[in-house]
C-alpha positions, 0 to 999 in steps of 0.5 A: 417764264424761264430764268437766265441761268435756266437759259444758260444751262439750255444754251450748253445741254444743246451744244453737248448734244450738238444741235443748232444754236439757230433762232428756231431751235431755242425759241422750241426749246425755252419758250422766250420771245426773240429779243431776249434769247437775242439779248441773253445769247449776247450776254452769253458769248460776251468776255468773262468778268472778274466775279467769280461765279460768272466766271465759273459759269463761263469757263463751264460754257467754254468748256462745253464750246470746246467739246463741241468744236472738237465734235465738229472738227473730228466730223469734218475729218471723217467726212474728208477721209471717207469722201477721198477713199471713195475717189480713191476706190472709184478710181482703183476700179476704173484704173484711172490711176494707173500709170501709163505703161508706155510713155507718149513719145514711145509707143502707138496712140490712138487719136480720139478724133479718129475713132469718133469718126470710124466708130459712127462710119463704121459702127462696131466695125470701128470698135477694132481701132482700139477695143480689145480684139473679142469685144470688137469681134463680137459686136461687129459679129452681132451687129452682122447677123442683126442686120443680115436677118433685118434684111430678109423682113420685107417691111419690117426689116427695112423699117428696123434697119432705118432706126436701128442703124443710126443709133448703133453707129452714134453708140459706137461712134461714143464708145470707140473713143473712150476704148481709144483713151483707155488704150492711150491711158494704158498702153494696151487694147485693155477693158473699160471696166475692170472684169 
């Protein structure tokens, strides 16, 4: 069976080496039954004496409690400081963060309420509300041929149009007011993703 003091020179090789202190992780590592590595964890973290030697035992101890919360704090730090320079990144990529070029008083703005609207009347066609001209051009263009070849298919065609059409128009119907918000936020006809 293990001695205190080999219970106590445990207690810090795991906190140099940044394990747990849990209740499974000690009764792996020392074999003792749970009441005494509770009564011996107790003693341990309980304020030093006048003896000498226990004190030294202690001062080793807080030593190695130092270490170990410099440890966790320098982690918390790093895990802070990557986390925000990812939103940072994200946010550069998608120009969230870029100043609106035009002020709210000056300047056109494009209502998202009205672009919902044009988009799911309209389909691509509405996407000319607020999207950069070719990306409109283009979709409303495609969307044209699509649906004029779709009409010279005797059955088919008309069965494709039934399923087609509607969820052209939802998809547009979302998308027009995003190009919308991103015309407000920048204050031109700009791309949602950066090229």
């Amino acid at each position: 069976m293990m001695t205190r003091a080999e219970f106590e020179k445990v207690v810090r090789a795991m906190r140099a080496e940044g394990v747990t202190l849990s209740m499974p992780n000690l009764m792996v590592r020392t074999e003792l039954p749970r009441h005494l590595i509770e009564e011996w964890l107790e003693a341990l973290d309980a304020p030093p004496t006048q003896d000498p030697g226990a004190q030294g035992k202690t001062v080793a101890g807080k030593g190695v409690d130092v270490v170990a919360n410099l440890r966790d704090t320098v982690g918390a730090l790093k895990d802070k400081v990557v986390r925000e320079a990812a939103t940072r990144v994200v946010k550069d990529r998608l120009g969230l963060d870029d100043p609106p070029s035009r002020s709210r008083d000056k300047g056109p703005q494009r209502d998202l309420r009205v672009a919902a609207v044009l988009g799911l009347l309209f389909g691509p066609f509405g996407l000319f509300f607020a999207a950069p001209w070719l990306t409109a051009a283009l979709a409303s263009l495609a969307y044209a041929v699509v649906v004029t070849a779709l009409f010279f298919i005797p059955l088919l065609g008309t069965v494709l149009l039934t399923y087609t059409v509607p969820i052209v128009h939802l998809v547009c119907a979302v998308l027009a007011p995003i190009y919308a918000w991103r015309f407000n936020r920048v204050g031109a006809r700009s791309p949602l993703l950066p090229s």
